[in-house]
C-alpha positions in Angstrom: -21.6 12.7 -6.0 -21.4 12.2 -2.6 -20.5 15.1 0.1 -19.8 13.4 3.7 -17.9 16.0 6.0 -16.5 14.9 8.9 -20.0 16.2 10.8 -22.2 14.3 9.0 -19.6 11.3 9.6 -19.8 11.9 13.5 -23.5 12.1 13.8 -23.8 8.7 12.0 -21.9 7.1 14.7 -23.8 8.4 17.7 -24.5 5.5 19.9 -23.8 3.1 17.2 -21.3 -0.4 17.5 -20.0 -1.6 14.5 -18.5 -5.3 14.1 -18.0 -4.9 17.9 -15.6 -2.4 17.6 -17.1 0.8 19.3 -16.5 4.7 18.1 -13.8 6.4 20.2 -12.5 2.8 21.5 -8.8 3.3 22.2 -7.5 0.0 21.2 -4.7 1.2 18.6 -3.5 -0.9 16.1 0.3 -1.5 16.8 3.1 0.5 14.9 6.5 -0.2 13.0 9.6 2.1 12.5 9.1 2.9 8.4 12.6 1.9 7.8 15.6 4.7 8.2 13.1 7.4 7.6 12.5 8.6 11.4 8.6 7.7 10.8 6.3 5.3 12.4 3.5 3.7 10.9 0.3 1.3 11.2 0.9 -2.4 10.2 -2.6 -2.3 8.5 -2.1 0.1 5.4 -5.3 0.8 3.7 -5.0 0.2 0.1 -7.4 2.1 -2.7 -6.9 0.2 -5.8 -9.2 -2.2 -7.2 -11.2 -3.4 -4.0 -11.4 0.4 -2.9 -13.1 1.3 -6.4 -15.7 -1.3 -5.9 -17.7 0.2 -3.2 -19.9 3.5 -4.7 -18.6 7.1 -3.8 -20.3 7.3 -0.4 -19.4 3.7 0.8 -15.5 4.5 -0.2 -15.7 7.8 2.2 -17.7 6.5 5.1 -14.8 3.4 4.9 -12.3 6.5 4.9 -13.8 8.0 8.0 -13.9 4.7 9.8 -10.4 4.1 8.9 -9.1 7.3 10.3 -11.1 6.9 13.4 -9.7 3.3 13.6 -6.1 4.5 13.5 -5.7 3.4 9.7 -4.1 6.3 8.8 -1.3 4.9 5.9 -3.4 5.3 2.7 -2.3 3.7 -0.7 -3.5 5.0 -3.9 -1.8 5.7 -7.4 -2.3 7.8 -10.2 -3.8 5.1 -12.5 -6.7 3.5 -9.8 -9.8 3.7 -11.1 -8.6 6.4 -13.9 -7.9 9.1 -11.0 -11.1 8.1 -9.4 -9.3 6.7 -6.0 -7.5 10.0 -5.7 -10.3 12.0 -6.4 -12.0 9.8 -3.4 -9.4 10.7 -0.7 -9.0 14.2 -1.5 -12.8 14.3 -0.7 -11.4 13.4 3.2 -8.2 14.8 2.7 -9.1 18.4 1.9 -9.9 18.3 6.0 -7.8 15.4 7.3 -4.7 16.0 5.3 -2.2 16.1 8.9 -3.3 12.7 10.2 -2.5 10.8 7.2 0.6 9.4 5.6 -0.1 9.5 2.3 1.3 7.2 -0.8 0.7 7.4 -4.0 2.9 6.0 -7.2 3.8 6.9 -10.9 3.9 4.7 -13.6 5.9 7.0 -15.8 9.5 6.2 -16.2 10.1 9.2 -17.7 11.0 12.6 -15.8 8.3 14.7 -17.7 6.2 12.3 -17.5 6.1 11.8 -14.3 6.1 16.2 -12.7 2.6 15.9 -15.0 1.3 13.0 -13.4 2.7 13.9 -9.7 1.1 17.2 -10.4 -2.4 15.9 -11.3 -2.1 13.9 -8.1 -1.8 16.7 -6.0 -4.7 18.4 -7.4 -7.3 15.4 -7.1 -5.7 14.4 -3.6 -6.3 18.3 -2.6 -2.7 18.3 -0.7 0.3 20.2 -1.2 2.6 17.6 -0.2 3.0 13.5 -0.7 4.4 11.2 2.0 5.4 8.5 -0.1 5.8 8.8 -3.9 6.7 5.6 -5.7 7.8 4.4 -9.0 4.6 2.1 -9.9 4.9 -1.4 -10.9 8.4 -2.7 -11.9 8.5 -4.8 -15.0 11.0 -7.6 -16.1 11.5 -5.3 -19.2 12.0 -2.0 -17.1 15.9 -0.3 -17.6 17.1 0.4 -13.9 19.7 2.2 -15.2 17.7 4.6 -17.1 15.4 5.9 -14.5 18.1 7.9 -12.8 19.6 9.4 -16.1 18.7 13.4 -16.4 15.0 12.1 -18.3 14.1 9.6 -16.0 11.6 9.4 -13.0 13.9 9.2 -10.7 15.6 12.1 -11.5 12.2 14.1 -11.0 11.1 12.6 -7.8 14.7 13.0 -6.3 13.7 17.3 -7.2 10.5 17.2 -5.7 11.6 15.9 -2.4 14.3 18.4 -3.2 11.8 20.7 -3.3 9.5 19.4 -0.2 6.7 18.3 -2.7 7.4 14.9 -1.2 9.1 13.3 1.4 10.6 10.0 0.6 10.6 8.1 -2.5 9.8 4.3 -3.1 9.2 1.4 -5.4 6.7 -0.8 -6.1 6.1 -4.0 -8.4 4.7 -7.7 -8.1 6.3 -10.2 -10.3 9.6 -9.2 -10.7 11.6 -9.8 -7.4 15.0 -10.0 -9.5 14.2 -6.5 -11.3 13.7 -5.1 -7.9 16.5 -5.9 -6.4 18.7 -5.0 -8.6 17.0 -1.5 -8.5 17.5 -1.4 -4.6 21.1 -2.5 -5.2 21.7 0.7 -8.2 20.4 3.8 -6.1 20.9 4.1 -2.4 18.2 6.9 -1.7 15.4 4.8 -2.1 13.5 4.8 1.1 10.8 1.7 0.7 10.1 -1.1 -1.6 6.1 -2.4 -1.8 6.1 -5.9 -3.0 4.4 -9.4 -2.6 4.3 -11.0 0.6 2.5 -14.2 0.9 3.3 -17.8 0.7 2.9 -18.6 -3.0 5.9 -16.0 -3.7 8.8 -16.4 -1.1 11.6 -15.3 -3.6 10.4 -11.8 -2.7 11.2 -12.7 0.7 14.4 -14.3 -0.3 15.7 -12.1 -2.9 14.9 -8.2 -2.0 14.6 -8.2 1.7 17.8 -9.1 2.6 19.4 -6.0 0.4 16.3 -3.9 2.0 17.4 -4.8 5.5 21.1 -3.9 4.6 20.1 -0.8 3.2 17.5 0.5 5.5 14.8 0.6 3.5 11.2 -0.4 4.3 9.7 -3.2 3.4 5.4 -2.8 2.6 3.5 -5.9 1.5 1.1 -6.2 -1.1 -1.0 -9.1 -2.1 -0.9 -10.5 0.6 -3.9 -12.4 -0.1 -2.8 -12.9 -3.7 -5.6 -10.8 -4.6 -8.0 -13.5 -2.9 -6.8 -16.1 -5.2 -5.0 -17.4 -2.1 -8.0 -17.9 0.1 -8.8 -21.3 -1.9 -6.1 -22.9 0.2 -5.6 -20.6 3.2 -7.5 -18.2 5.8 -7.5 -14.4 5.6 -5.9 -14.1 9.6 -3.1 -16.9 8.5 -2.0 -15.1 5.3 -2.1 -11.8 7.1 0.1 -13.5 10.1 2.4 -14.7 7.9 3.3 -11.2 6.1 3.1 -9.3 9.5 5.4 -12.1 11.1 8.1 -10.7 8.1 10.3 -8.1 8.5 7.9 -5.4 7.4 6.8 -2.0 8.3 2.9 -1.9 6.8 0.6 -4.6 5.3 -1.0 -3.0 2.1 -4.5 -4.3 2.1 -7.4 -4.1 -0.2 -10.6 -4.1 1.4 -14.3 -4.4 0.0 -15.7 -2.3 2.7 -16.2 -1.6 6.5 -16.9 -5.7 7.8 -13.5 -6.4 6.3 -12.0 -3.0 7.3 -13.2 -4.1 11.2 -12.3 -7.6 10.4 -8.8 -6.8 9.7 -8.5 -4.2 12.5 -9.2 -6.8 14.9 -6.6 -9.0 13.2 -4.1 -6.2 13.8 -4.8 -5.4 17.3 -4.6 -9.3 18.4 -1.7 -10.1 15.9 0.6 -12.6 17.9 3.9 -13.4 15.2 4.1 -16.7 13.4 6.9 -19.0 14.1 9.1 -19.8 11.0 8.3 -23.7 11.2 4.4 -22.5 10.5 5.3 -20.2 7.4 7.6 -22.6 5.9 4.5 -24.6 6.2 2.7 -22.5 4.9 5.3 -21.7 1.5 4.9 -25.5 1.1 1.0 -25.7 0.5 0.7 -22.6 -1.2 3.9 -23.5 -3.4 1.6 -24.6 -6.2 -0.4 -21.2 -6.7 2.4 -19.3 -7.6 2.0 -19.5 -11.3 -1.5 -19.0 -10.8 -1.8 -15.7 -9.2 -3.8 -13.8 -11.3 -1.6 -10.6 -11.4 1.3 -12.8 -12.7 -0.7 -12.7 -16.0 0.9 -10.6 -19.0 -2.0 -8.5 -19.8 -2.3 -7.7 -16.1 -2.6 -3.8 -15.5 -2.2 -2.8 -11.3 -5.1 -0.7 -10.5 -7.8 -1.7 -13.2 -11.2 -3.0 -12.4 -14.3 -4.4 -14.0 
């Protein structure tokens, strides 16, 4: 098991350039209101699902490290990632850390007991007693919305734990079902953020849930951007990543591999100039073609599981 402390992270840095981006440089990566909720946060959100799991225990800390001392500080993980294992990997940082990160994290329980035992684990493996962000995990065509706010459902027990301070705001996340997830938004009116698809190969997102997001107040975070790479057969990493910053979001949710594409995609952030509308509706139309293609479109798709 690996045991980096912040120390041991410091000294590895002494006099050393990575990628051209230098320890202590002050370059910050820019920052957008997190919808109605007073808070501001990084457009580059680091995301510990299934790219995160695929570096070994002391790669995925040294890229935690790097990402605080890059200003990367809105950290994505859920209770299912790598069976517990992503948690377990950012309590390792958090345990020290905890204050200078806004920390997400999701159930997939729709149920309210279910969910107080899985929020419950979380805390333990993330070594916090508090959550930023606690979502409702992956939103399914066949998912009630009704039912999650009766007295048994999730949202019933994440509206009591941000009763009782356990965590502050309360979101939702899914990727294929942009109808579902609007008419979710549309039902309950103290839902603070919605994480969904943003890329060109699936503009009904764009089309369907933002606009009752924006009325609403609630933030908009972008996942797949890159339609979990399956994307970059027809497009560029810095053009799909400019076309989901140029949208009316808060935070780009990205999966990285380790600390070149960390870098990589903190330079993207610090030089991001928007994309005119002409060159995403460009975009839409040559990507149009993938959408029934993205892998995580599949049925047997599960968020979060690796191989």
């Amino acid at each position: 098991m690996s045991n980096w402390t912040r120390r041991k992270w410091l000294s590895s840095l002494t006099g050393m350039v990575l990628s051209g981006v230098t320890f202590g440089q002050s370059r910050t990566v820019p920052k957008r209101p997190l919808g109605k909720t007073g808070v501001k946060v990084p457009i580059l959100g680091v995301g510990c699902g299934s790219a995160f799991m695929a570096m070994s225990d002391e790669e995925a800390e040294k890229f935690l490290w790097r990402a605080l001392e890059l200003g990367l500080t809105y950290w994505d993980t859920a209770h299912n990632y790598g069976g517990g294992n992503s948690e377990i990997r950012l309590g390792r940082v958090l345990k020290t850390e905890r204050a200078k990160v806004f920390l997400a994290t999701k159930t997939a329980d729709r149920t309210y007991d279910g969910a107080m035992r899985q929020v419950e684990l979380s805390l333990k493996r993330l070594q916090t007693d508090h959550i930023d962000l606690i979502q409702m995990h992956d939103w399914r065509t066949n998912d009630d919305p009704a039912s999650i706010g009766k007295k048994d459902g999730v949202l019933t027990a994440l509206r009591k734990l941000r009763d009782e301070k356990v965590v502050r705001f309360i979101g939702l996340t899914g990727h294929t079902t942009a109808e579902g997830m609007k008419k979710v938004l549309e039902l309950y009116d103290d839902i603070d953020t919605v994480l969904m698809p943003v890329n060109p190969a699936q503009p009904e997102f764009e089309e369907q849930v933002v606009p009752v997001a924006e009325k609403k107040g609630i933030a908009v975070l972008a996942l797949k951007v890159l339609g979990r790479a399956s994307l970059l057969k027809s497009a560029d990493a810095p053009s799909l990543l400019r076309y989901s910053w140029s949208a009316p979001i808060s935070v780009a949710v990205v999966g990285m591999t380790g600390l070149t594409i960390l870098e990589t995609n903190y330079r993207l952030a610090i030089s991001f100039e928007p994309m005119d509308e002409t060159e995403r509706k460009n975009l839409r139309q040559k990507l149009r073609a993938m959408h029934d293609r993205l892998p995580y479109l599949a049925a047997d798709y599960r968020d979060g599981q690796f191989s």
